[in-house]
C-alpha positions in Angstrom: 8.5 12.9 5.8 5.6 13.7 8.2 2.9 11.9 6.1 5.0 9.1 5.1 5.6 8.7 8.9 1.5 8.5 9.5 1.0 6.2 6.5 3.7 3.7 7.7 2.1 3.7 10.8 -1.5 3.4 9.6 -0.3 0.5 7.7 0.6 -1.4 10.5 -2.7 -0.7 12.3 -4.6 -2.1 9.1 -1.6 -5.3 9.2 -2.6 -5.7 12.9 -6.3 -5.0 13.4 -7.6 -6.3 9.7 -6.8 -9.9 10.3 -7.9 -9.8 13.6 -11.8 -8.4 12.4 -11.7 -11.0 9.4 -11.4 -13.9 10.9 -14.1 -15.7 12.6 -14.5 -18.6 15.6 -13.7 -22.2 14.3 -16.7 -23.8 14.1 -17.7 -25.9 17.1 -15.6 -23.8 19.5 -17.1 -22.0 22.8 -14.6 -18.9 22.2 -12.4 -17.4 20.0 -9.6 -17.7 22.7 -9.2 -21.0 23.5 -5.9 -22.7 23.4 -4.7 -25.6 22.6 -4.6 -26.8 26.2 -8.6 -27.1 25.8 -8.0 -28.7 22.7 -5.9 -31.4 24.0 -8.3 -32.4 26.3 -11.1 -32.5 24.0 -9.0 -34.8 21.7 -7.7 -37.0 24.8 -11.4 -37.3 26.3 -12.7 -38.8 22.6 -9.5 -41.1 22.1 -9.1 -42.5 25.9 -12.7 -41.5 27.7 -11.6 -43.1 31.0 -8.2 -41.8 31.0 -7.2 -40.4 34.5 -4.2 -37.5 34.7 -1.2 -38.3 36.7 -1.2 -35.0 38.7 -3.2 -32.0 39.7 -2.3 -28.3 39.4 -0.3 -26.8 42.3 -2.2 -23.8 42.1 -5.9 -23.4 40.3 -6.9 -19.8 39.3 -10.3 -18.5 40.5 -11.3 -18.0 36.8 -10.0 -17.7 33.2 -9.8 -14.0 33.8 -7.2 -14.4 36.3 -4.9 -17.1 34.6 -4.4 -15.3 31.8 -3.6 -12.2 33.8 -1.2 -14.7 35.3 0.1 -15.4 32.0 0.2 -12.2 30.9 2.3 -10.8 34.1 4.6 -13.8 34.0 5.0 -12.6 29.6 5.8 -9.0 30.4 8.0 -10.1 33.3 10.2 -12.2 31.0 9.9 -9.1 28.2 11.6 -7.0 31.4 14.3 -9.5 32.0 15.3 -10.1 28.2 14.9 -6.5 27.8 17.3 -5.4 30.4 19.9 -7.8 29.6 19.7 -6.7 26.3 20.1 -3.4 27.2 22.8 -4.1 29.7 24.6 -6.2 27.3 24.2 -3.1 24.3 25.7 -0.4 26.9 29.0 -2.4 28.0 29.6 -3.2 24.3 29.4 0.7 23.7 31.7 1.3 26.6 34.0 -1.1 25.8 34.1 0.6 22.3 34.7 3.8 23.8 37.6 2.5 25.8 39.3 0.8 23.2 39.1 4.8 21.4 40.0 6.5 24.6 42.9 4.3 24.9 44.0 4.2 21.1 44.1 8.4 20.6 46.1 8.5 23.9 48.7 6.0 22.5 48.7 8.7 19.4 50.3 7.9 15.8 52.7 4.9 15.6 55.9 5.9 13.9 57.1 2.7 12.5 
């Protein structure tokens, strides 16, 4: 059971990190990260050159570094939340189960 164990899991290293080694930068692209965000700009700058946004950003990150740890904080804090009420919502089901037994064994065999 052990080695199946390791082999599952070095299967899903391979499933995760392969992909990730064989595929290459779009050509024409500064990074491999960039999302679609930069993209959309790029496509509304060649369609509408003198286009003009309605609005500025409340807030304007330092660098890229720190936006996407912004993004990534604001991901794991959502993860938490969901994760929590998922829990919360898993233990009062169990609970609720177990007081529906309690209460069913102390009401003992019906005699009809």
């Amino acid at each position: 059971m052990k080695t199946r164990n390791w082999l599952l899991w070095a299967a899903i290293v391979l499933l995760t990190v392969l992909p990730l080694c064989l595929i290459g930068a779009p050509p024409g692209s500064e990074g491999v990260f960039g999302g679609s965000d930069d993209r959309a700009q790029q496509a509304i700058g060649t369609i509408a050159p003198h286009y003009k946004p309605w609005f500025a950003p409340v807030f304007q990150p330092a660098s890229s570094e720190i936006a996407s740890l912004l993004f990534a904080l604001q991901a794991a804090i959502g993860a938490g939340v969901i994760g929590y009420w998922l829990g919360l919502s898993v233990a009062r089901e169990r609970a609720r189960k177990s007081e529906l037994a309690v209460a069913s064994s102390e009401q003992g065999p019906r005699a009809d």
